[in-house]
Each structure stands twice: as structure tokens, then as C-alpha cells.
N, CA, C and O atoms as a GROMACS GRO file, in nm:
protein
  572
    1UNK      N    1   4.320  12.536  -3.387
    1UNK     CA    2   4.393  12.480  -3.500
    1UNK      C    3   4.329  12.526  -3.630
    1UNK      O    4   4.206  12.533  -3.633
    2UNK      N    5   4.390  12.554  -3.722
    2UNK     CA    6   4.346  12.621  -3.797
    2UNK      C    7   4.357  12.553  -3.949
    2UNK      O    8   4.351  12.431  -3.931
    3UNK      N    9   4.370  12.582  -4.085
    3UNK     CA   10   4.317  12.494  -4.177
    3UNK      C   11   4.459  12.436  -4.206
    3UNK      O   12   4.558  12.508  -4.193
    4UNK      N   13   4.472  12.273  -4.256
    4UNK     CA   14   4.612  12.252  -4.352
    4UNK      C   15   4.580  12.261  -4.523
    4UNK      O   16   4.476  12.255  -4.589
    5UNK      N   17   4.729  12.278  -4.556
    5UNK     CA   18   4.756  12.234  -4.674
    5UNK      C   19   4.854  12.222  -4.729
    5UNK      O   20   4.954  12.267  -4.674
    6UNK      N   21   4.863  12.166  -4.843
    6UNK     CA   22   4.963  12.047  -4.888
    6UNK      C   23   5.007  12.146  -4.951
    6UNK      O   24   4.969  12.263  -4.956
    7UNK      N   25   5.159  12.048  -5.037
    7UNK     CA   26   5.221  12.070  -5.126
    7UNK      C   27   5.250  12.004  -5.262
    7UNK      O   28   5.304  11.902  -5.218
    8UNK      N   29   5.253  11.991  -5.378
    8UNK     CA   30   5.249  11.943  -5.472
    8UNK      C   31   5.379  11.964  -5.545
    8UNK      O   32   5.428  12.077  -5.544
    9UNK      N   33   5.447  11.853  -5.615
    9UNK     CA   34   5.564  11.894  -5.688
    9UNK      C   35   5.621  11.770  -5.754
    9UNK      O   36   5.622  11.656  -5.709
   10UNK      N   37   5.671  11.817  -5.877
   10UNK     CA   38   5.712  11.729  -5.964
   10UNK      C   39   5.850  11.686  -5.917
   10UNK      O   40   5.937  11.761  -5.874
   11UNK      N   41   5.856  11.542  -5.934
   11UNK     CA   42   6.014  11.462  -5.869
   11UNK      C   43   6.111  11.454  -6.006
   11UNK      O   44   6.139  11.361  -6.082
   12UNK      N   45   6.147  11.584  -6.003
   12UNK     CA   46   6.214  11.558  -6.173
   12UNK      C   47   6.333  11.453  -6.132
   12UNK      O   48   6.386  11.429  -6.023
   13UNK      N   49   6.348  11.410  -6.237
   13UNK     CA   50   6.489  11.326  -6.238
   13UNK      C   51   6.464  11.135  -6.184
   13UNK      O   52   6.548  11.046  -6.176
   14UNK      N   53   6.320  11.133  -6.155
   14UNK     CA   54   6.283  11.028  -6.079
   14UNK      C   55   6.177  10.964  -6.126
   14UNK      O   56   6.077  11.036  -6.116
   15UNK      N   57   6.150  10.844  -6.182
   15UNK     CA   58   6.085  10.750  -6.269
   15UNK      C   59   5.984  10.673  -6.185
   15UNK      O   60   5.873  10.639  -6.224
   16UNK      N   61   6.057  10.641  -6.024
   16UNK     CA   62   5.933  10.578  -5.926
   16UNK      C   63   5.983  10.619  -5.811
   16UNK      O   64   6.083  10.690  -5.808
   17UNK      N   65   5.919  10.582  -5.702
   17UNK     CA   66   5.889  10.632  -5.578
   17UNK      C   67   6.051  10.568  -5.524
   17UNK      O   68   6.123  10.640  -5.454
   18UNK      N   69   6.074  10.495  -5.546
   18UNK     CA   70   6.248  10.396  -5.495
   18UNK      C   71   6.343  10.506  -5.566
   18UNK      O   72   6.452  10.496  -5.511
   19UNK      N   73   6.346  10.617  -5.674
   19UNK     CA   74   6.422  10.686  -5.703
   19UNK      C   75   6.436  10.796  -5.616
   19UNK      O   76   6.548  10.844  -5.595
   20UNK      N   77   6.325  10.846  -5.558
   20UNK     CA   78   6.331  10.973  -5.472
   20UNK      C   79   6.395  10.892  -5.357
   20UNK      O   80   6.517  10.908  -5.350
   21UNK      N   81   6.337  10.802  -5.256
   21UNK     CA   82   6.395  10.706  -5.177
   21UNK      C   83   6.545  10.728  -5.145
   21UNK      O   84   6.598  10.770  -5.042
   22UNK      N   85   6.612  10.673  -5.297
   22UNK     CA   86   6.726  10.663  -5.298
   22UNK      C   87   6.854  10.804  -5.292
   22UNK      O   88   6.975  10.798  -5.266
   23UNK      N   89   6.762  10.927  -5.327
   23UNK     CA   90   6.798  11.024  -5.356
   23UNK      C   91   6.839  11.060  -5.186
   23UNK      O   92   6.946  11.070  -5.125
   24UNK      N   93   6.679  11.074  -5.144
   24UNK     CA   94   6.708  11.109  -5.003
   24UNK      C   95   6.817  11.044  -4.903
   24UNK      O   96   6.874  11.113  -4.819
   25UNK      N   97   6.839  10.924  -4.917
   25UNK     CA   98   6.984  10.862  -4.850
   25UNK      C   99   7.107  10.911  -4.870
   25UNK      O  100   7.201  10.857  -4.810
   26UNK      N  101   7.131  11.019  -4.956
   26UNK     CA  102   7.258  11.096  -4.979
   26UNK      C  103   7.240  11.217  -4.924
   26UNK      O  104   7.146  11.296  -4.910
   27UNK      N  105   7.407  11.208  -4.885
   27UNK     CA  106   7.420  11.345  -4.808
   27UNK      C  107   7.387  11.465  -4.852
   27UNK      O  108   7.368  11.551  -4.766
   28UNK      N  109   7.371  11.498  -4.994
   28UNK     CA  110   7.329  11.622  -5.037
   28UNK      C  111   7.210  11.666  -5.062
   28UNK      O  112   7.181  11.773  -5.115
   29UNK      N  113   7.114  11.553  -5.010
   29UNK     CA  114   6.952  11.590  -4.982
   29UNK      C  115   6.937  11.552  -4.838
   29UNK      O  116   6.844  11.492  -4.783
   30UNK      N  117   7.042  11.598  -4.793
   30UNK     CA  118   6.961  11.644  -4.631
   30UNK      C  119   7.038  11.732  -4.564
   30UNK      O  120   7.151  11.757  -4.605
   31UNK      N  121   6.961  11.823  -4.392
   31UNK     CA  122   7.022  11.887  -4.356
   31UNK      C  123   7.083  11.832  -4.280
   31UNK      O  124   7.078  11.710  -4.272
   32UNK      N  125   7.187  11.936  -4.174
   32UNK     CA  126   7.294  11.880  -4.073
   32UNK      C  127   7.201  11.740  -4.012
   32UNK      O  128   7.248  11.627  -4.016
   33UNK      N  129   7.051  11.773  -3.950
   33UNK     CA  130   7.031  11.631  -3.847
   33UNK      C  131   7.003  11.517  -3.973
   33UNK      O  132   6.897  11.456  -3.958
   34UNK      N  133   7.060  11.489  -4.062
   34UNK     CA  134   7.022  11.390  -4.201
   34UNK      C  135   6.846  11.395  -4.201
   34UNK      O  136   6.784  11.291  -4.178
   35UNK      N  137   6.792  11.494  -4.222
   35UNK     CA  138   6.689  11.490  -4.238
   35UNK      C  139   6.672  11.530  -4.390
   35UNK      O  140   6.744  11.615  -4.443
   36UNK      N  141   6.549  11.444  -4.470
   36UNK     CA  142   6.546  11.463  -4.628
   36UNK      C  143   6.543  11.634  -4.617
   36UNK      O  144   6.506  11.690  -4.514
   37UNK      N  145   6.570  11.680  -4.694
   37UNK     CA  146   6.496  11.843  -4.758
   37UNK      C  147   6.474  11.865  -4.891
   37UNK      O  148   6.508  11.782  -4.975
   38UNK      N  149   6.418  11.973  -4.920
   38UNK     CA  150   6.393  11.975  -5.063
   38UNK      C  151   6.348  12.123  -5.037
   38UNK      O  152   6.256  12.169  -4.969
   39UNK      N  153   6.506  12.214  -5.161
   39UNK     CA  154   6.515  12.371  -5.104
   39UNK      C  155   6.439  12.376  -5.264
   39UNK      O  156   6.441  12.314  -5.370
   40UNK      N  157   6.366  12.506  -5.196
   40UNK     CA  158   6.284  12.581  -5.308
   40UNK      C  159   6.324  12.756  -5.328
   40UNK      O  160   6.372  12.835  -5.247
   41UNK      N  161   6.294  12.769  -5.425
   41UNK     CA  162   6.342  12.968  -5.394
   41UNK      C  163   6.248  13.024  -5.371
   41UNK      O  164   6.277  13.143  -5.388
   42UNK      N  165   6.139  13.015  -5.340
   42UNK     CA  166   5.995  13.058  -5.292
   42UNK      C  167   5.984  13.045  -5.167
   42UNK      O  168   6.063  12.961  -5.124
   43UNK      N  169   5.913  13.097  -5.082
   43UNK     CA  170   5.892  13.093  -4.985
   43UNK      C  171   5.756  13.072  -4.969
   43UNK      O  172   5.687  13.166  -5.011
   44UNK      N  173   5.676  12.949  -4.907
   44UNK     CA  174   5.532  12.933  -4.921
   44UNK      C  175   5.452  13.063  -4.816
   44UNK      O  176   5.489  13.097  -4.703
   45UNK      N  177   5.338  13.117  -4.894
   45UNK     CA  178   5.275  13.254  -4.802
   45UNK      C  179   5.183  13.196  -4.748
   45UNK      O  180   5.114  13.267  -4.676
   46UNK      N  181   5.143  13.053  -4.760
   46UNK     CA  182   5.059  12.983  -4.683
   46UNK      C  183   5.116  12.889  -4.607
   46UNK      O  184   5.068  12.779  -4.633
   47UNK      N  185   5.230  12.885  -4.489
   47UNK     CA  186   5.318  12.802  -4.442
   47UNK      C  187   5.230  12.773  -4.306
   47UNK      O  188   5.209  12.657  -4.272
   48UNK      N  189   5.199  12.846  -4.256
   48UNK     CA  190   5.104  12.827  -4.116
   48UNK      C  191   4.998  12.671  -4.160
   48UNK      O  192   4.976  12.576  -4.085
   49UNK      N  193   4.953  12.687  -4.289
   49UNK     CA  194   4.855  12.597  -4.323
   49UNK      C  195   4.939  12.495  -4.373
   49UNK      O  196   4.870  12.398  -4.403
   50UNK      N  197   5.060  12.478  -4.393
   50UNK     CA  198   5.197  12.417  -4.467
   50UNK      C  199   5.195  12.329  -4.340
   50UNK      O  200   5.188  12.206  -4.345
   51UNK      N  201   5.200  12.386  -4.250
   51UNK     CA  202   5.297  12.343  -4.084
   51UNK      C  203   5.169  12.263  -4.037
   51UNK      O  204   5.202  12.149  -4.004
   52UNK      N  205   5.039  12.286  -4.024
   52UNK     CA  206   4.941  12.224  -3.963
   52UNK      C  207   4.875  12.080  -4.038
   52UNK      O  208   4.764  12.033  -4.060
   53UNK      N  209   4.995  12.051  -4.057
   53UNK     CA  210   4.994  11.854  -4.137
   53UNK      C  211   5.008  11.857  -4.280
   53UNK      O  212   4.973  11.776  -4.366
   54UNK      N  213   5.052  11.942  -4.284
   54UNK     CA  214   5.095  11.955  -4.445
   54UNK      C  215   5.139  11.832  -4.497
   54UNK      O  216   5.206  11.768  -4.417
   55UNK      N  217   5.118  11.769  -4.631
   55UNK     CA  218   5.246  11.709  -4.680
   55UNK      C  219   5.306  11.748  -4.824
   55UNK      O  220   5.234  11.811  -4.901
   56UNK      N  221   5.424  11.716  -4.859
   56UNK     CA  222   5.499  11.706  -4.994
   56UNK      C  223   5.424  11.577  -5.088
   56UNK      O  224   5.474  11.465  -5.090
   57UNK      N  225   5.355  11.595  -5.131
   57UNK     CA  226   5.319  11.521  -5.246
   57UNK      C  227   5.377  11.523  -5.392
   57UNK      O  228   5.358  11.610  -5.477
   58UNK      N  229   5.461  11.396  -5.405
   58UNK     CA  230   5.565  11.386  -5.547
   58UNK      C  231   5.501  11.318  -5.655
   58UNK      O  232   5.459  11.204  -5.634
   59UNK      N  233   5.487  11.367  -5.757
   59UNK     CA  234   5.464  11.374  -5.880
   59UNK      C  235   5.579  11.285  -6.001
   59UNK      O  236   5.666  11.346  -6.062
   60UNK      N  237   5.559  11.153  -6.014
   60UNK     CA  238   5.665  11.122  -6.067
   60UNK      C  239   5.564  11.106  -6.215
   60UNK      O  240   5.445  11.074  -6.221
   61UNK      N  241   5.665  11.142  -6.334
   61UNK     CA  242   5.610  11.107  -6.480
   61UNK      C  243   5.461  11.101  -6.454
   61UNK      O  244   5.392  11.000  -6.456
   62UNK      N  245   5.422  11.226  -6.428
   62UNK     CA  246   5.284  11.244  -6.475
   62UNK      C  247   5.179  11.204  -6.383
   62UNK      O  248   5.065  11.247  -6.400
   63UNK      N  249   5.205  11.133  -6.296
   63UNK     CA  250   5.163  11.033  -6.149
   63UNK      C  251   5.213  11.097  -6.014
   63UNK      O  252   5.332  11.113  -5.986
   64UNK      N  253   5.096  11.134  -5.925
   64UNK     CA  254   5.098  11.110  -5.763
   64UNK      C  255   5.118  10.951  -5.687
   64UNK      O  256   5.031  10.869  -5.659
   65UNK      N  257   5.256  10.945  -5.669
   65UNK     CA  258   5.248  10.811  -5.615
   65UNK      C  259   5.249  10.831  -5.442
   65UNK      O  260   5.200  10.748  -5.366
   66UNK      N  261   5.324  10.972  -5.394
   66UNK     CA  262   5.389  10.934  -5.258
   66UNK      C  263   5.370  11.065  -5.214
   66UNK      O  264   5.309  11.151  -5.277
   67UNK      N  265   5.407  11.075  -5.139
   67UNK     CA  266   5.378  11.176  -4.971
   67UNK      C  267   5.468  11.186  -4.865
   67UNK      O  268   5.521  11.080  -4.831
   68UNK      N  269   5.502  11.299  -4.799
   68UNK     CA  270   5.600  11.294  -4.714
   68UNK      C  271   5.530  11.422  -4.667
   68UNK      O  272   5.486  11.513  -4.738
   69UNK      N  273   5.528  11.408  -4.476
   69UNK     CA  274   5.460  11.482  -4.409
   69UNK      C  275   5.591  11.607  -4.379
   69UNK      O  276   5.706  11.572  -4.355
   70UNK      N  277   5.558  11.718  -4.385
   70UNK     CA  278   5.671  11.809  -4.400
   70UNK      C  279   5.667  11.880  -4.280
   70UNK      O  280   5.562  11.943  -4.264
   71UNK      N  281   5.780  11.891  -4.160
   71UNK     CA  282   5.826  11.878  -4.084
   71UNK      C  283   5.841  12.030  -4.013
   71UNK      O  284   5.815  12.062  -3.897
   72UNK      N  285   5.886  12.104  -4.114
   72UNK     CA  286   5.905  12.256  -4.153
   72UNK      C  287   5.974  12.321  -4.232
   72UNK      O  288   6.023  12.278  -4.336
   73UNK      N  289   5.984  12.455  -4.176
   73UNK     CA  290   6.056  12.507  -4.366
   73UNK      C  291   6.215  12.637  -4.234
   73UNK      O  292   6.226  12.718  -4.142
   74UNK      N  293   6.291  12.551  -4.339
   74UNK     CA  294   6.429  12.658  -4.284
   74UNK      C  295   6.462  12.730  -4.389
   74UNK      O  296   6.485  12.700  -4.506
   75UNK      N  297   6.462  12.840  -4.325
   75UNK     CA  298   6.561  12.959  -4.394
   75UNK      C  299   6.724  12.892  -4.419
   75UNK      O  300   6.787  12.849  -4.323
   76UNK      N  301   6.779  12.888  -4.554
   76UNK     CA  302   6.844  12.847  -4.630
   76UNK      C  303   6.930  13.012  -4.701
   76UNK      O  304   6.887  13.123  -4.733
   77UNK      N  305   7.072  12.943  -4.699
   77UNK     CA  306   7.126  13.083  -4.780
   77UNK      C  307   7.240  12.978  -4.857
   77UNK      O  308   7.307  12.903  -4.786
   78UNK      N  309   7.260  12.976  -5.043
   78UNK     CA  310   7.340  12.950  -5.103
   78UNK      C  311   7.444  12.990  -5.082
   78UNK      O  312   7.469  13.070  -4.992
   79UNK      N  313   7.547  12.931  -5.177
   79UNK     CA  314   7.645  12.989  -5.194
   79UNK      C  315   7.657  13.103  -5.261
   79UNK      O  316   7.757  13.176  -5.260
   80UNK      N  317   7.563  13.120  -5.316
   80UNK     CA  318   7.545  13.280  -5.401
   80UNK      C  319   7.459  13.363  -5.319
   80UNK      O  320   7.377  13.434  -5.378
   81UNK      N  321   7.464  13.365  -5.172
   81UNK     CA  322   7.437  13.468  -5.118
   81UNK      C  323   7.286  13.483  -5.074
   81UNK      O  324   7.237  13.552  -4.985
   82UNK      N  325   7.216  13.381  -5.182
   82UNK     CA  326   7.057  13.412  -5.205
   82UNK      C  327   7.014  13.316  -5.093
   82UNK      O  328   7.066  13.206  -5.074
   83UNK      N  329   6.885  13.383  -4.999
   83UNK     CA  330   6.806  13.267  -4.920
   83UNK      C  331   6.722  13.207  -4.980
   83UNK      O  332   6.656  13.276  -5.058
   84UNK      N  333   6.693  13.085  -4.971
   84UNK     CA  334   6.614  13.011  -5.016
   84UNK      C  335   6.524  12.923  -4.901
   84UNK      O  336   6.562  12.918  -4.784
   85UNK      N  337   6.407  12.858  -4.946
   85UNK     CA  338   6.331  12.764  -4.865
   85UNK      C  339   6.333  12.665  -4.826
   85UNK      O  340   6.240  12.603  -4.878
   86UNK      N  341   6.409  12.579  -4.734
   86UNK     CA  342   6.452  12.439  -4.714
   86UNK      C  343   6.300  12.331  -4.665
   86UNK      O  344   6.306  12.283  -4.552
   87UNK      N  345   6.174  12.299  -4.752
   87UNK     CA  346   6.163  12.187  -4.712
   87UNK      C  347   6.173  12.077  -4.634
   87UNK      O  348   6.180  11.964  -4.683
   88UNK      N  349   6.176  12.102  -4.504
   88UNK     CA  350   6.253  11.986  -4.405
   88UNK      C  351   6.101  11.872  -4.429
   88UNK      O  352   5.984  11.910  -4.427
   89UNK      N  353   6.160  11.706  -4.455
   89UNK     CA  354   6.065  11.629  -4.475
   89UNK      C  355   6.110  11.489  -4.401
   89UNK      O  356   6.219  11.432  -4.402
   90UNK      N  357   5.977  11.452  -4.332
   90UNK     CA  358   5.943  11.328  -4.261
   90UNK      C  359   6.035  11.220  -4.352
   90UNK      O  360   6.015  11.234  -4.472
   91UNK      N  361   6.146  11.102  -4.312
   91UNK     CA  362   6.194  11.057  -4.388
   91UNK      C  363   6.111  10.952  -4.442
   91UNK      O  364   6.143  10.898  -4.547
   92UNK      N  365   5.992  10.913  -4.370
   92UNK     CA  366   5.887  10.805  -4.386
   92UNK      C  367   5.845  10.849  -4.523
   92UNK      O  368   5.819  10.966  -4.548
   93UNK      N  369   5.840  10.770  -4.596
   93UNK     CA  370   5.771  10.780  -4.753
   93UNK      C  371   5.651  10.736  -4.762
   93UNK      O  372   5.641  10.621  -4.804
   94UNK      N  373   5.543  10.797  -4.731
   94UNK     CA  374   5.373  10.710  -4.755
   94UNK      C  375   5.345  10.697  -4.916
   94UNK      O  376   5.377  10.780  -5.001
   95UNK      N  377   5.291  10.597  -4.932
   95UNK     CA  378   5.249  10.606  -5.110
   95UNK      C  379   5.172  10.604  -5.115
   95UNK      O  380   5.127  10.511  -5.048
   96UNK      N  381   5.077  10.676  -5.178
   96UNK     CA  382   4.956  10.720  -5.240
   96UNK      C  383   4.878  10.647  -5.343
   96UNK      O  384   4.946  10.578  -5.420
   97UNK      N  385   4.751  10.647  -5.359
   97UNK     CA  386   4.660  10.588  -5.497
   97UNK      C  387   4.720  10.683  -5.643
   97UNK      O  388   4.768  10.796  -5.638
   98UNK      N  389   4.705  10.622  -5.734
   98UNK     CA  390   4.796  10.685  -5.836
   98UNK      C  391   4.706  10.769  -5.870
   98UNK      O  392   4.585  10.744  -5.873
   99UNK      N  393   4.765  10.890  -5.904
   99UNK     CA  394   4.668  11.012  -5.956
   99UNK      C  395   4.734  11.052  -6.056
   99UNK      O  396   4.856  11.055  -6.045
  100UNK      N  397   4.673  11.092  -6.178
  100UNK     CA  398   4.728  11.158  -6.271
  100UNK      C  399   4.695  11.296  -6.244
  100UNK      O  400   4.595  11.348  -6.195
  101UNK      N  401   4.846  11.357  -6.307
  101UNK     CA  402   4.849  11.530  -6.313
  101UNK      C  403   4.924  11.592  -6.394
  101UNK      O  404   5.045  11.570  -6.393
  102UNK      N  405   4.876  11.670  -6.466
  102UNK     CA  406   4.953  11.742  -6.552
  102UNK      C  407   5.113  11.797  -6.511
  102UNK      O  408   5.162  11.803  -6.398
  103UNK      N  409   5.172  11.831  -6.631
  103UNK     CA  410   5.292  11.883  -6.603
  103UNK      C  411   5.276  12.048  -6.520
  103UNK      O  412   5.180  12.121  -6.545
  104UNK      N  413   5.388  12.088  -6.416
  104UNK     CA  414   5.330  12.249  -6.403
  104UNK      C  415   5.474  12.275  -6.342
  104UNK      O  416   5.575  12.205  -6.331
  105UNK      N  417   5.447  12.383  -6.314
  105UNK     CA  418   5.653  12.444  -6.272
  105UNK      C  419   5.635  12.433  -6.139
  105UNK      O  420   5.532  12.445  -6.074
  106UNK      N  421   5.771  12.403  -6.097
  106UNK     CA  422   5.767  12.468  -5.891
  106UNK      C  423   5.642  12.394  -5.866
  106UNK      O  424   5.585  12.316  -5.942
  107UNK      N  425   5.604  12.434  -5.740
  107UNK     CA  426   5.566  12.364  -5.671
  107UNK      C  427   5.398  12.396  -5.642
  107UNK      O  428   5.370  12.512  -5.673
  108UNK      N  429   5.329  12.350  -5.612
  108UNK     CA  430   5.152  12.438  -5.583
  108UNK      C  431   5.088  12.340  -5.473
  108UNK      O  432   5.117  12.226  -5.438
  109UNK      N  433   4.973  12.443  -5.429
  109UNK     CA  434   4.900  12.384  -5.315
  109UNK      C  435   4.853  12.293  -5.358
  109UNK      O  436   4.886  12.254  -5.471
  110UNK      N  437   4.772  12.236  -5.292
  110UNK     CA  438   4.640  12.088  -5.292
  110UNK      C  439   4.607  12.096  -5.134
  110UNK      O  440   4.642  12.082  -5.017
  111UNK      N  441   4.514  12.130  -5.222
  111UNK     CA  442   4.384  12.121  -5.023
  111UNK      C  443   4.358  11.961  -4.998
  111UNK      O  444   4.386  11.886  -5.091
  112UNK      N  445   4.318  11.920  -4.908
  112UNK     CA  446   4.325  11.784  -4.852
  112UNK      C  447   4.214  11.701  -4.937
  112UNK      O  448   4.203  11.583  -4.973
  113UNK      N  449   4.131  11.828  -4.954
  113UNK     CA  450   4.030  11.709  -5.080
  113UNK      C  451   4.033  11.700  -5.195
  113UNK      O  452   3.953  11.634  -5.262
  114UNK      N  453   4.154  11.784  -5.248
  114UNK     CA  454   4.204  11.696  -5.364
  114UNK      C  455   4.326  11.630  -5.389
  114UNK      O  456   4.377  11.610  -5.500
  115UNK      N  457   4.382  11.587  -5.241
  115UNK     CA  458   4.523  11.489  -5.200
  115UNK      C  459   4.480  11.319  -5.224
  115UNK      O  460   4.410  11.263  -5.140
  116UNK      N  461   4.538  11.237  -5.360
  116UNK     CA  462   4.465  11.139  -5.345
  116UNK      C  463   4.546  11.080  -5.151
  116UNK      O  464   4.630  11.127  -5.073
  117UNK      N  465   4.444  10.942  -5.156
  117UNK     CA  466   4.441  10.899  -5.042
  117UNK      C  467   4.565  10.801  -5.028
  117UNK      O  468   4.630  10.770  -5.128
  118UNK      N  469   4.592  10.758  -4.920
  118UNK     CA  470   4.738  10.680  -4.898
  118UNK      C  471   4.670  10.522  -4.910
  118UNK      O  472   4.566  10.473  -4.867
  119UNK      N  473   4.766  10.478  -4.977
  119UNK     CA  474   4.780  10.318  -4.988
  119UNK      C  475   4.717  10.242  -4.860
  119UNK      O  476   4.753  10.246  -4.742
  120UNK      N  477   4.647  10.194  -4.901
  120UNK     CA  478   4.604  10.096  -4.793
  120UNK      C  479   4.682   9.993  -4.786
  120UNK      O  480   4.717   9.949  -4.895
  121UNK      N  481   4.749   9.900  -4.624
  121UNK     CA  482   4.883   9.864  -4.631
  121UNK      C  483   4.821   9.686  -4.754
  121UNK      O  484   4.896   9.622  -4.828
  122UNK      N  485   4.693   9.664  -4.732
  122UNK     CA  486   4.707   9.550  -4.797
  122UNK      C  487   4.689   9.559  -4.959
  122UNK      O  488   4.682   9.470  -5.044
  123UNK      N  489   4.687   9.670  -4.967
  123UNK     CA  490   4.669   9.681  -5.154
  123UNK      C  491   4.810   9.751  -5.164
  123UNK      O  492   4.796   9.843  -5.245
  124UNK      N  493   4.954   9.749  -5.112
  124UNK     CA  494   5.090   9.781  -5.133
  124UNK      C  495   5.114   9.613  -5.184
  124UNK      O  496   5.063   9.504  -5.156
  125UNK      N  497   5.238   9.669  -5.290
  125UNK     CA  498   5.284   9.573  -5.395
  125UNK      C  499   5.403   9.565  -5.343
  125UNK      O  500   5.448   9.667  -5.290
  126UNK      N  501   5.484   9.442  -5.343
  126UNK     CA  502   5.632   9.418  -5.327
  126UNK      C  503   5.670   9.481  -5.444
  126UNK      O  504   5.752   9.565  -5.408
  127UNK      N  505   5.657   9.487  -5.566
  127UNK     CA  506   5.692   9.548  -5.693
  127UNK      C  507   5.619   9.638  -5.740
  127UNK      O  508   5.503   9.613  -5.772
  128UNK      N  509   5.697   9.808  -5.759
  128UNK     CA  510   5.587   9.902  -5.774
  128UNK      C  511   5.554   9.854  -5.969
  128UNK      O  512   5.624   9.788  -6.046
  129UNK      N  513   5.429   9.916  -5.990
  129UNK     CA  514   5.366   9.890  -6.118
  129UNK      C  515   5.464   9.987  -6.210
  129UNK      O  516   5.498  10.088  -6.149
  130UNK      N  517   5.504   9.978  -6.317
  130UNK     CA  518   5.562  10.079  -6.411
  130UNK      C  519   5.497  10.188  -6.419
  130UNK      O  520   5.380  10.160  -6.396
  131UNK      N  521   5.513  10.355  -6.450
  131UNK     CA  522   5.438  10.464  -6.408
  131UNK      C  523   5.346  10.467  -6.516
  131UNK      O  524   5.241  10.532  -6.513
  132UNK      N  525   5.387  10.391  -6.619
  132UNK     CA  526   5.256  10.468  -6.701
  132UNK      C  527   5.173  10.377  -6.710
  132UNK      O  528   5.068  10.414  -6.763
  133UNK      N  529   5.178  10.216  -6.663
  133UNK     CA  530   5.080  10.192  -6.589
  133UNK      C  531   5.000  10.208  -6.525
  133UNK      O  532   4.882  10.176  -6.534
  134UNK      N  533   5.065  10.270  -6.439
  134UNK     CA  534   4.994  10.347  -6.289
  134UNK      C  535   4.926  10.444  -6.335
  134UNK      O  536   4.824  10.458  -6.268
  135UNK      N  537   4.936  10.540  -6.444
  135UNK     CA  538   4.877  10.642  -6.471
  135UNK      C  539   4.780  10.601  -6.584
  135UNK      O  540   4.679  10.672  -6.583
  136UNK      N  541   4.781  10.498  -6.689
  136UNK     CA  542   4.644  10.458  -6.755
  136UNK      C  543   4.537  10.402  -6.644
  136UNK      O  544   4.421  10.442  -6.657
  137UNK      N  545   4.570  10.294  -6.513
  137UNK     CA  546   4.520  10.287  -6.444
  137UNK      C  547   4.445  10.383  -6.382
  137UNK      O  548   4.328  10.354  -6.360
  138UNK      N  549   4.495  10.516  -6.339
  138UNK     CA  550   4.429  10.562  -6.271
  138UNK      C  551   4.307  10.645  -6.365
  138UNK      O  552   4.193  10.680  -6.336
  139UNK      N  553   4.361  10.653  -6.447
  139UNK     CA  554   4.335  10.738  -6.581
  139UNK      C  555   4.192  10.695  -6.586
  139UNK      O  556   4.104  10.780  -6.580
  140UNK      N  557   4.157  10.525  -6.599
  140UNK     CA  558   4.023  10.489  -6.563
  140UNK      C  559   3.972  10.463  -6.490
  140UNK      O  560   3.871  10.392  -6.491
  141UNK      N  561   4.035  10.521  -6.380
  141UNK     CA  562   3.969  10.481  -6.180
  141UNK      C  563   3.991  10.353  -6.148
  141UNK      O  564   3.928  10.316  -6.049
  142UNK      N  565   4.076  10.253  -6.210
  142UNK     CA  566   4.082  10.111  -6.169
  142UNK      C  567   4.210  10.145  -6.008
  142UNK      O  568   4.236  10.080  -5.906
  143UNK      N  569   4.244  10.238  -6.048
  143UNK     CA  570   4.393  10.296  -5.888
  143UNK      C  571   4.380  10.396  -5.812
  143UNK      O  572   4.465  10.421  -5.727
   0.00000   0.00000   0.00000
């Protein structure tokens, strides 16, 4: 077995972790078996290390809240002819300690030691914190 690694990417359009959630329950973020996806036009050159427990780590407003273990990657062709990278993702949503991160384009690695760590189930909130909460919080290590 050989090394993993992640994926990193900003959840544009999505304010908290219940927005991506909600996204994925529609038919146009998933493939034929309703599985979430999330197509990219890149093709990752580190997918072997992608495939060996990779996850999708989402980036909402500036904040790592969540995680989704990624399943594999399908060859995808638009309607304009072009192939693209289909993302196939675990529909389980894990949430993460809040991490702040800069803005950046598309998508980038994160090796496992710099993936923050997943929620421990007794420090999960019935009500997520507002993000920029979450991100002054983490901002001073109190998350």
C-alpha cells in the first residue's frame, strides 16, 4: 500500500456544510448510481495516492469544515465534447475542526498531516456555529 492524499477545494456557492449537503441531494450532483460527484477539468497526476483513502476536503468562506472520502475518479465527457474528471464521493459528510485557509483556484493536495482532524462525535453541535465564527475561532486555536 502505498502513500494517500487528499484533496482540497473551495465549496463556492456554499456558506455551511448543510449547503453542500443539500446540493448533493439533487439530481445534477450525482452520477447514474445517485452517487455525490464533483467534475473537475483536471485530471489528478497523483490519483493512485487520491484512491488510497483520499478525501475531498471543502472549504466553505475561508474555513475547512467537512470531508468526504472519495470513492474514485470517472472519466466524464460534456456536452462540448471535452472529458473531464468526475469526483465520485462517499455520500457520508464527516466534519472537520475548523481550519482556516486562504482563498486559491481549483482544487490542491493536502497530505494527511496537514488535513485538520474530524469532529469528535461529542464536540458535534445540533447547530453549526456561523463561518466566520468558526474561522476567528480557529484563527486562535480555540477549534
Amino acid at each position: 500500500m502505498g502513500n494517500t492524499v487528499h484533496l482540497i477545494k473551495l465549496c463556492v456557492g456554499a456558506e455551511k456544510v448543510e449547503d453542500l449537503l443539500n446540493w448533493q441531494k439533487q439530481k445534477r450532483a450525482q452520477n447514474v448510481e445517485g452517487l455525490p460527484v464533483h467534475v473537475t477539468r483536471m485530471w489528478p497526476k497523483r490519483a493512485d495516492e487520491i484512491l488510497n483513502g483520499g478525501s475531498l476536503y471543502w472549504v466553505f468562506k475561508g474555513v475547512v469544515l467537512a470531508r468526504q472520502p472519495i470513492l474514485r475518479l470517472d472519466e466524464v465527457t460534456g456536452g462540448d465534447g471535452i472529458t473531464r474528471c468526475a469526483i465520485v464521493l462517499d455520500p457520508k459528510v464527516t466534519r472537520t475542526e475548523a481550519a482556516p485557509k486562504r482563498p486559491f483556484q481549483g482544487w490542491r493536495y493536502l497530505t494527511p498531516s496537514d488535513a485538520p482532524a474530524d469532529l469528535r462525535s461529542q464536540s458535534r453541535r445540533e447547530q453549526a456555529l456561523p463561518p466566520k465564527l468558526e474561522m476567528a475561532l480557529a484563527e486562535i486555536g480555540v477549534r
